[in-house]
N, C-alpha and C positions, 0 to 999 in steps of 0.2 A: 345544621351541618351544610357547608358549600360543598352538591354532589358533584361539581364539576371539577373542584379541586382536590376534591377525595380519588375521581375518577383519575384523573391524572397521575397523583401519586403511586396509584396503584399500577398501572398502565406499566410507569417504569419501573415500576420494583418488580413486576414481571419480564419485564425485557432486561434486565441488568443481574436477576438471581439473585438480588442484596437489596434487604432496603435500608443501608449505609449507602450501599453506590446510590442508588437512586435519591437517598438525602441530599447527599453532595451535588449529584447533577441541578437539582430543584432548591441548591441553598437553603437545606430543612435542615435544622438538627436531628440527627437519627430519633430520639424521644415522641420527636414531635408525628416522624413519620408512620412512627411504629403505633400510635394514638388513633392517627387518622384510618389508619385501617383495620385498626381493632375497631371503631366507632361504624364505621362504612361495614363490617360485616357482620355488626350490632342491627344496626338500619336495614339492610336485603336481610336479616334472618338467617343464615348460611355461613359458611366456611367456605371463604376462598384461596385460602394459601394454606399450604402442607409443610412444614418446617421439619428438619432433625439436623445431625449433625453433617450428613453429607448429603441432601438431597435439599430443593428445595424445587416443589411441584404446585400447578395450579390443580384443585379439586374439578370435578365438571362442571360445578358452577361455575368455579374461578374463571376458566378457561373459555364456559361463552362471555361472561362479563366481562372479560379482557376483549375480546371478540367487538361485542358491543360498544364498550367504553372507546377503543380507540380507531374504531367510525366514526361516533359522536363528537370526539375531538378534534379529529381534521374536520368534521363539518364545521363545528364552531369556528376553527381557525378561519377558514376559508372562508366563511359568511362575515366575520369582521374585515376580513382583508377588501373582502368588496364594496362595502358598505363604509367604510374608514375613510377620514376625510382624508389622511395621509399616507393610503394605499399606497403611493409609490416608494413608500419607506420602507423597507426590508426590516423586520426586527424579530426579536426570539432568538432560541439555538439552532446554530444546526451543527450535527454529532457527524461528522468524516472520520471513516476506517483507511488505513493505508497499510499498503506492504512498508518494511524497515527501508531500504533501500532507496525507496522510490519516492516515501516518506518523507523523512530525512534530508533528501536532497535538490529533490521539483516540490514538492507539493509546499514549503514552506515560503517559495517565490509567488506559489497562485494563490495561497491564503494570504499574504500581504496585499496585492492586487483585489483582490473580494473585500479584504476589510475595508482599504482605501475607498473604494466604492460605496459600503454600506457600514458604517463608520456605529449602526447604531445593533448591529448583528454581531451577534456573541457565536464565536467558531470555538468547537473542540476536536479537537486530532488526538485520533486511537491508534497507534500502528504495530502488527502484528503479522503475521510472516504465513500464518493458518488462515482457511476461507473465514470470514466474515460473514454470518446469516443475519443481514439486514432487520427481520425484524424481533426475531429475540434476542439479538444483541443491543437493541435500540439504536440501531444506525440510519441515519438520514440518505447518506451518500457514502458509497463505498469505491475505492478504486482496485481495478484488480487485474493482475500480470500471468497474462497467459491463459489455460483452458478455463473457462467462466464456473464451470462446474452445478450443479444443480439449486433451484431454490426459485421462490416466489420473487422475481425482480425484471426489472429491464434495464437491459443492457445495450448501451449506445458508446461504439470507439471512438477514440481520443488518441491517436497516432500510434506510435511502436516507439518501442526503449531498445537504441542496441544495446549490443553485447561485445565486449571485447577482450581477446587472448593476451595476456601482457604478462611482462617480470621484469623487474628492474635493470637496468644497465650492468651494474654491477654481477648482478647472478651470473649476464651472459656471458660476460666477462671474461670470468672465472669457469663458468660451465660449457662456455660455443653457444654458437650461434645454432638455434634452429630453423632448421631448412624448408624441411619435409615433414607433416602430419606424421607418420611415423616414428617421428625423431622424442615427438613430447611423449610415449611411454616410459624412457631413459629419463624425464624428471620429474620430483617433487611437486603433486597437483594438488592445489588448494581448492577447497570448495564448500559448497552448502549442501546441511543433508539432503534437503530438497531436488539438487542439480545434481545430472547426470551420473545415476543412482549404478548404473549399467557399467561405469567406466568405459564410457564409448562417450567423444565427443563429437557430435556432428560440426560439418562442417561443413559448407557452398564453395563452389568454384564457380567461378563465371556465371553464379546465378541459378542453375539448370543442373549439375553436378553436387553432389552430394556423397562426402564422405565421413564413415566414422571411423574417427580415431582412436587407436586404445589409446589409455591412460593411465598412468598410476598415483589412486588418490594417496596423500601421505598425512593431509590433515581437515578435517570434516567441521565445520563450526554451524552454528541455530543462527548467529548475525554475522551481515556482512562486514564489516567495522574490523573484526578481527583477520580475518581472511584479507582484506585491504593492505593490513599494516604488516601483515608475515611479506605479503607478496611487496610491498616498496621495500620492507628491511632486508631482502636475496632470499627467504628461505625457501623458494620455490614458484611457481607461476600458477595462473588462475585465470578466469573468466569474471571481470567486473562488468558492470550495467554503466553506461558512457557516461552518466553524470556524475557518482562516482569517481571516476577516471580523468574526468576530462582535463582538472587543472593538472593533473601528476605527470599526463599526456604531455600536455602545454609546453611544459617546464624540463621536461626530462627526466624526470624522479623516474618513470614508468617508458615502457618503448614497445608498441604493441609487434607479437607474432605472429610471423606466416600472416603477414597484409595481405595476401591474395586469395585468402580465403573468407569468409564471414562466418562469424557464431552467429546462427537464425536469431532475430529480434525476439521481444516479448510486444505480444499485440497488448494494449492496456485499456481495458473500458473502464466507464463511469458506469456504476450500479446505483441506481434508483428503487424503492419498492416498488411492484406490483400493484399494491391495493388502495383503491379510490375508494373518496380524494386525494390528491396528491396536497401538501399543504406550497401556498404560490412559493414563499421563500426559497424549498426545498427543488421546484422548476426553476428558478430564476439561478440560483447559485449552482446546480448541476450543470446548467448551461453554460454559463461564465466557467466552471472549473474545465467545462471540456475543451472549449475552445481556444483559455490561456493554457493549458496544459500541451497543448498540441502543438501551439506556438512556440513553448519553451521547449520542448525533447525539439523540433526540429531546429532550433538555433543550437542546440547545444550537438545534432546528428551534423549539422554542417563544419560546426568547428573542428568536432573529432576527425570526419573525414580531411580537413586541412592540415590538420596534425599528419594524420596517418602519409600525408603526398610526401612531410619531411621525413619520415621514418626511417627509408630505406638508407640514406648516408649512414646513419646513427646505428643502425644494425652492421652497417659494414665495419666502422670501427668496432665495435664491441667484436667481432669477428677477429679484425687483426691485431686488436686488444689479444685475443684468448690466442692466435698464434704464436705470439711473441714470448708467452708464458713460458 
């Protein structure tokens, strides 16, 4: 039996809760998987893994032997990376968690810039809207928006994602112009369950001031996608994340509110595990994602603010739009 490739499969069929997923990830046919770790818990004498229909747990064995196994593996990685005549060659997976949003819409420009670069390195993008626990979810690099929340990782930031108040031309149209913070309780607020649970939205003036808005939420969604498309089609107004936004901004589908205030950013780090070794790939590519990552939200933070200088005319028609009514 090759314990090293026994120890691997297992490693990930602990971290994934399936060993279907962990097939897949490892190009095993589930059979084949399901063999190796019956044989592997043949070999140690022991039960490592607890099955039923809704749980799926490591025994105490299991649990240092995952312990064990997946120290053993970053050393071995890490001892051929430096001993490898082609060391500077990035290769293997590396597993990226993303929020939908941020996902979606940055992260698919800085995996194209990583592959170009390492051309011989296999990327998989998870994106999912709940924390991500890097190491029993088997994640290499996770990125994540706003309070970092608890768990075994290091966390190193990568710029901020604004945040912007918008509703299409059309709604204002028809509905006036708003003026005043105060004014957006009077409409239709789109949102995520996640976001401003309070119906209070904060909001900056000049930096240094700080006011909450009331709100009245009218439609609550799990993805931004659909929240997007109410708010460009007039059903109401919303808070999008600038990338998002930016082309609908651009163009005029979209016309942001009350410009003189700011929705507070989301701070965004790169999450790495905690636990040594670190495998090199997993340094090399967290570093590259943090620093194109950074580079895009701030071209794309410059553009929106160019947009927003033209805004103010385009608010004013929609204004004397809605007078004329």
């Amino acid at each position: 039996m090759n314990l090293l490739e026994a120890m691997r499969i297992y490693v990930r069929v602990v971290e994934r809760e399936s060993i279907s997923g962990a097939a897949r990830d490892l190009n095993l046919g589930q059979p084949a998987a399901s063999e190796r770790i019956e044989r592997l818990e043949k070999y140690l004498g022991c039960r490592l893994l607890l099955r039923s229909a809704r749980a799926f747990n490591c025994t105490p064995e299991g649990a240092t032997f995952y312990d064990r196994s997946k120290r053993i593996l970053h050393a071995v990685e890490q001892a051929i990376a430096e001993v490898s005549s082609d060391g500077q060659e990035l290769k293997g997976t590396i597993r990226i968690a993303a929020p939908h949003c941020f996902g979606e819409t940055i992260v698919p420009q800085a995996l194209t810039f990583v592959r170009e670069t390492y051309p011989q390195l296999d990327l998989e993008l998870v994106l999912n809207d709940r924390i991500v626990d890097l190491v029993t979810e088997g994640v290499d690099i996770s990125f994540r928006l706003g309070q970092l929340g608890e768990g075994a990782f290091i966390a190193q930031q990568s710029g901020r994602v604004g945040r912007v108040l918008v509703a299409a031309p059309g709604y204002l149209s028809h509905q006036g112009p708003i003026n005043e913070p105060s004014d957006l309780v009077k409409h239709p607020f789109m949102r995520l369950h996640s976001m401003f649970g309070t119906d209070q939205l904060p909001l900056k003036h000049a930096k240094t001031i700080v006011e909450n808005a009331p709100i009245r939420t009218a439609i609550k969604t799990s993805h931004w996608r659909p929240m997007y498309e109410m708010i460009l089609a007039g059903v109401g107004i919303g808070v999008l994340e600038e990338p998002a936004c930016i082309d609908a901004l651009s163009d005029g589908r979209l016309l942001r509110i009350l410009p003189q205030f700011e929705v507070s950013p989301f701070e965004l780090n790169v999450l790495i595990q905690a636990q040594r070794p670190l495998p090199p790939r997993v340094r090399a590519i967290a570093a590259m994602l943090r620093k194109c990552t950074c580079e895009i939200l701030e071209r794309v933070h410059f553009d929106c603010g160019a947009v927003t200088n033209c805004v103010g005319s385009a608010l004013d028609d929609a204004g004397a739009a809605s007078q004329q009514l």
